[in-house]
Residue, then its C-alpha position, 0 to 999 in steps of 0.5 A: x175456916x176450912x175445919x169450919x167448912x168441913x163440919x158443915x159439909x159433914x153434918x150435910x152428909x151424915x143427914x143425907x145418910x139418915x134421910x136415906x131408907x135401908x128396904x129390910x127383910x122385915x119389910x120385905x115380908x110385911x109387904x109379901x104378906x099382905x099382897x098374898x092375903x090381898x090375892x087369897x082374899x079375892x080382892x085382886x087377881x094379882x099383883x106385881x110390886x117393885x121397889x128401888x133404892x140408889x137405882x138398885x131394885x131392891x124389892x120386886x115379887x109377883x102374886x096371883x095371876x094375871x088371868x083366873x080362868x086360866x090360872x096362868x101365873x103372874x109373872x114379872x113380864x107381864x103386859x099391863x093397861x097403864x091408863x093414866x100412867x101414860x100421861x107422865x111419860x107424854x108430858x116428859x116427851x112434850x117438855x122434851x120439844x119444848x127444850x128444843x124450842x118448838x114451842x113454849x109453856x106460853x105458847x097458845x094451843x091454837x097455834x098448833x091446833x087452830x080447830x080449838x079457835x071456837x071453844x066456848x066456856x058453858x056455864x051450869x045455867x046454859x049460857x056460853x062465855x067467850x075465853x078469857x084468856x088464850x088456853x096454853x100449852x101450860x094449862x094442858x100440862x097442869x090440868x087447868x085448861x078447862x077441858x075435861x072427862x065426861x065422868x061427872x052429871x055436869x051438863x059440859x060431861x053429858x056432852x062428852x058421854x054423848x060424843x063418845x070420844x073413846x070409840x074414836x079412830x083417828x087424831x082428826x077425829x079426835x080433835x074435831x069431836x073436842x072442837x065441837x065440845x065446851x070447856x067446863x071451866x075458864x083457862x087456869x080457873x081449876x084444876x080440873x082431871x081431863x084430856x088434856x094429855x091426850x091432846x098434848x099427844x096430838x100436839x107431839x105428832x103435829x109437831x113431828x110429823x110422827x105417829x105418838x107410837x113412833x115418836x114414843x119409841x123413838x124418844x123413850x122406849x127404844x133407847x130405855x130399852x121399854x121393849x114390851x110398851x106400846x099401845x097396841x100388843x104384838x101377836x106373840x105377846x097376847x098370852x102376857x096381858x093380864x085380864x082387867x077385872x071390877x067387882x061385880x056382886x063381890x067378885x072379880x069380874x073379867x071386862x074383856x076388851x072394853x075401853x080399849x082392845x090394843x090390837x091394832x098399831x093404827x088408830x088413835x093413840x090415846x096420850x091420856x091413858x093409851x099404853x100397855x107396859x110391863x113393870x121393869x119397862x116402867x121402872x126404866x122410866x122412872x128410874x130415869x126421872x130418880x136421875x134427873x133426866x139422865x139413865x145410863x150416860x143417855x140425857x132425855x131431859x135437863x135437870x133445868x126442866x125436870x126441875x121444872x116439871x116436879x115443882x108446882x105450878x098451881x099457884x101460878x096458874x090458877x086465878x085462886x090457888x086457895x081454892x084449887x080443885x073443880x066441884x066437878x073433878x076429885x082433888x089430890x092428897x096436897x094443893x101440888x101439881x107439876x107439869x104432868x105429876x102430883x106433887x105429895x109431901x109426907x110428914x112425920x106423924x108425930x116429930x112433923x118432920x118432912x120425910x118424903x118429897x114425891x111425885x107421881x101419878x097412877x092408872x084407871x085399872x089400879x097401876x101406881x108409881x111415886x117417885x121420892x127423891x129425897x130418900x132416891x127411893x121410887x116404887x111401883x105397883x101393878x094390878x089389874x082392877x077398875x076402882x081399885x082404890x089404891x089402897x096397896x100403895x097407902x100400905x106400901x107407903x106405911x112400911x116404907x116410911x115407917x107411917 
């Protein structure tokens, strides 16, 4: 029996060795060379890429520049928007309060922001509909809760452009502006891309008392040592942002300080896609979550819930799981959200075999991450480029997974 128990232990080893993915030379230079290409071809201004295996980076180069008028160099602390890769760290720091029992994924967001009591459902005829159901702190990490972007013709988005949040100083005034605003959809209908992060931001510092820059340092970036995250640039650091660039009748355009300037430590901090970050200070991030909540013998959430958090929760929120995705709002790559991650499987092409299990998210201005457990592999991609199309982290996936 215990010869028994010792194959079986074995054979579960030896397919743990086998899963795992050895980052080659080979693969080393297939990736340079194509970020140089993409560099020289004028596709993007620059890049920065980072790969680590077994909490050990195993790749990690820079290309281009983060400025082209300058020509100042792409350097591996370079200041970056992250945008939308925000969101995953303000939802960790959410489920991090939920740990201490301030509140619940069931808990009702009007608990904690009673201007919301009023929200309306529109419909696409013009008429208001009553709630069906309480919006919960769940919708909001899940994406379901039927707020939205302002980003397609949908009569509720009109309304958003009109509003102009993004132009908002304050948490106050944020919220009083989404008060005002109707849902696009009933609670836990779709999954639908939203705000619904950056009112989790709000909910983080009603609950604290504290700034969500103050809170954010406080939980994360002080103790990972996330020195060059914030969302606002210290006057010493400007020359290290890169420029964020769109192409414009074929060329990399520079867009300046549009969307958010980061110069000031006051203001509304955006949850939804506020911060700026280098690479090494998100592989720091990452690396904690590779570990199931814990880097270097400091614990920042449980295994239960970073479990919890990478696991999908679609199907028990949505009243019709077959049916995810909102006409209005872009869908994902697999029919998996957690709480604050996509959830993405990669198979074989030919055996069908499962070869990675990820979640990830990415920015509005071509910043990607995924982290894959099941190889204990996480990656990162930097550029600076609206509509980027991510077509960098297909190709990244390509070498690694061998696809």
């Amino acid at each position: 029996m215990n010869r028994f128990k010792s194959l079986i232990l074995l054979s579960i080893w030896t397919s743990n060795i086998l899963l795992g993915i050895s980052f080659t030379d080979q693969m080393t230079d297939e990736i340079n060379r194509e970020f140089k290409k993409r560099v020289k071809d004028g596709t993007y201004a620059g890049i920065t890429g980072l790969t680590a295996i077994n909490d050990s980076i195993v790749y990690f180069n820079t290309f281009g520049y983060q400025n082209l008028k300058t020509k100042e160099r792409m350097e591996k602390d370079t200041i970056f928007r992250i945008y939308s890769m925000t969101k995953p760290i303000v939802s960790v720091a959410l489920m991090q309060l939920v740990e201490q029992g301030k509140l619940s994924l069931k808990t009702p967001i009007i608990d904690i922001i009673p201007e919301f009591k009023n929200l309306k459902v529109l419909r696409e005829d013009g008429s208001k509909e009553r709630l069906n159901k309480a919006i919960t702190i769940q919708h909001l990490l899940t994406h379901t809760a039927g707020f939205s972007y302002g980003w397609s013709d949908h009569p509720v988005d009109k309304k958003y452009r009109v509003v102009d949040i993004w132009s908002i100083k304050t948490s106050q005034d944020f919220i009083d502006a989404v008060a005002k605003l109707p849902l696009i959809q009933q609670p836990g209908e779709k999954w639908h891309y939203s705000i619904a992060v950056d009112i989790q931001g709000v909910i983080i510092e009603r609950i604290t008392g504290r700034s969500l820059s103050r809170h954010l340092n406080k939980v994360f970036f002080t103790p990972l040592k996330m020195r060059d995250t914030d969302f606002f640039i210290r006057q010493r650091d400007g020359d290290r942002l890169a420029s964020n660039y769109r192409i414009e009748n074929g060329r990399l355009k520079d867009l300046g300080t549009r969307y958010f300037d980061y110069q000031s430590e006051e203001g509304f901090h955006s949850g939804g896609g506020g911060l700026l970050s280098t690479i090494e200070d998100y592989h720091q991030f990452a690396q904690m979550l590779l570990n199931k909540g814990t880097y270097k013998g400091v614990q920042y959430i449980t295994e239960e819930t970073f479990n919890l958090m990478t696991s999908d929760h679609l199907s028990e929120v949505l009243d019709d799981p077959s049916n995810p995705w909102s006409p209005h709002s872009f869908g994902l790559d697999d029919r998996g959200f957690g709480l604050g991650f996509a959830i993405k499987k990669l198979y074989d092409p030919d055996t069908k075999e499962l070869i990675s299990e990820q979640y990830s998210w990415n920015g509005a201005a071509g910043t990607e991450f995924w982290v894959d457990p099941m190889n204990q592999l996480l990656n990162i991609i930097y550029i600076q480029k609206m509509n980027s199309g991510y077509k960098l982290g297909d190709f990244v996936q390509s070498i690694i997974y061998k696809q």
